[in-house]
NUPA-809272 format. One line per 3 residues: their letters; for each residue x, y, z of C-alpha. Coordinates in pm, whole numbers, plus 50000, padded with zeros to 5 digits. Layout:
BEGIN
A = X Y Z | ...
//
This chain:
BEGIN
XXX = 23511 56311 04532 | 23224 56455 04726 | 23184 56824 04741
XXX = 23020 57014 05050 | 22882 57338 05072 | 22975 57463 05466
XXX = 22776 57766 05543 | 22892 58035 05817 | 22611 58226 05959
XXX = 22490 58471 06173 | 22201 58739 06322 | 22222 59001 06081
XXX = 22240 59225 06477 | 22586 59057 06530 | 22764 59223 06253
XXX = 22766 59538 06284 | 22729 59608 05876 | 22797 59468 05588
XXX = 23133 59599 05551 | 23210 59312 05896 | 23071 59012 05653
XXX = 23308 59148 05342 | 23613 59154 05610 | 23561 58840 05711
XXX = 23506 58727 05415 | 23833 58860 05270 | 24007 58703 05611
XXX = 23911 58373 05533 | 23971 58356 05153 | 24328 58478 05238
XXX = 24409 58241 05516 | 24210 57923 05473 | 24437 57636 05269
XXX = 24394 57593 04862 | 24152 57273 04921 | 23877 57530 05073
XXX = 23680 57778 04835 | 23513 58085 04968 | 23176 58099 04699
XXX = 23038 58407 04798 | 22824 58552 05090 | 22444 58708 05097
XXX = 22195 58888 05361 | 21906 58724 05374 | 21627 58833 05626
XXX = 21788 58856 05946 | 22118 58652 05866 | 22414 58684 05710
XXX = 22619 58389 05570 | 22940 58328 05397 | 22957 58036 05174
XXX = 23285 57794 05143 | 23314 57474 04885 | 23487 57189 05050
XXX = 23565 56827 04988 | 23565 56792 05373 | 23347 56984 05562
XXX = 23550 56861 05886 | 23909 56981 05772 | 23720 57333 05661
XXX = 23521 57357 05976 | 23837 57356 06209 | 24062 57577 05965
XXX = 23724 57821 06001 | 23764 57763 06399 | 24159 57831 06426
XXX = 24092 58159 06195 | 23755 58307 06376 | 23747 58136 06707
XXX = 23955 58457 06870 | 23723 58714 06769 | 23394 58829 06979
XXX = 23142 58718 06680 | 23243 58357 06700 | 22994 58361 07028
XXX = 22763 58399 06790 | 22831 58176 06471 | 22587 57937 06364
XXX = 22772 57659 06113 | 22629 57434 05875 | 22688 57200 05589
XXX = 22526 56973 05294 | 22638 56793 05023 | 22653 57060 04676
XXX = 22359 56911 04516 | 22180 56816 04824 | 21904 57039 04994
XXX = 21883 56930 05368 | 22166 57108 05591 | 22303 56935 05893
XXX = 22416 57157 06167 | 22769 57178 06257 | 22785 57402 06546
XXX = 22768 57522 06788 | 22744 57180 06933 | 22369 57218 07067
XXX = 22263 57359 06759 | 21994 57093 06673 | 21873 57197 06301
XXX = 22027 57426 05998 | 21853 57646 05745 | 21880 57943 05525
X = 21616 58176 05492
//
């Protein structure tokens, strides 16, 4: 079965530390469904991402959606996704979002 990596992201100026990303964090590992697994989160420069293992990217995307959508930094989430052992992301959302990287 294929695996996916589906990375949340955003302007590190959206959260306002990095006690928001460890909340969130923490929200989603206790509320998204057994077949999704949080892997961790980082701060890179200028974005902060949360990283969840999936065998559908799709299925974890909208679980991700139902959980976040209600709070003010969804206006600001930038989603993507890639096969585990691939390298190229392909953005997710929001739906103008054109290309997907993590720097």
């Amino acid at each position: 079965m294929m695996k996916y990596q589906l990375v949340l992201q955003w302007p590190n100026s959206s959260l306002e530390d990095f006690d928001s990303l460890i909340c969130i964090e923490d929200q989603l590992i206790d509320q998204l469904t057994e077949s999704h697994e949080v892997d961790g989160h980082d701060a890179g420069t200028g974005e902060m991402n949360i990283f969840i293992i999936t065998s559908n990217f799709e299925s974890a995307f909208e679980e991700v959606r139902t959980i976040l959508q209600g709070d003010d930094l969804w206006a600001d989430i930038r989603i993507g996704y890639r096969e585990v052992d691939g390298h190229e992301y392909s953005a997710l959302w929001p739906p103008e979002l054109r290309t997907f990287h993590i720097t």
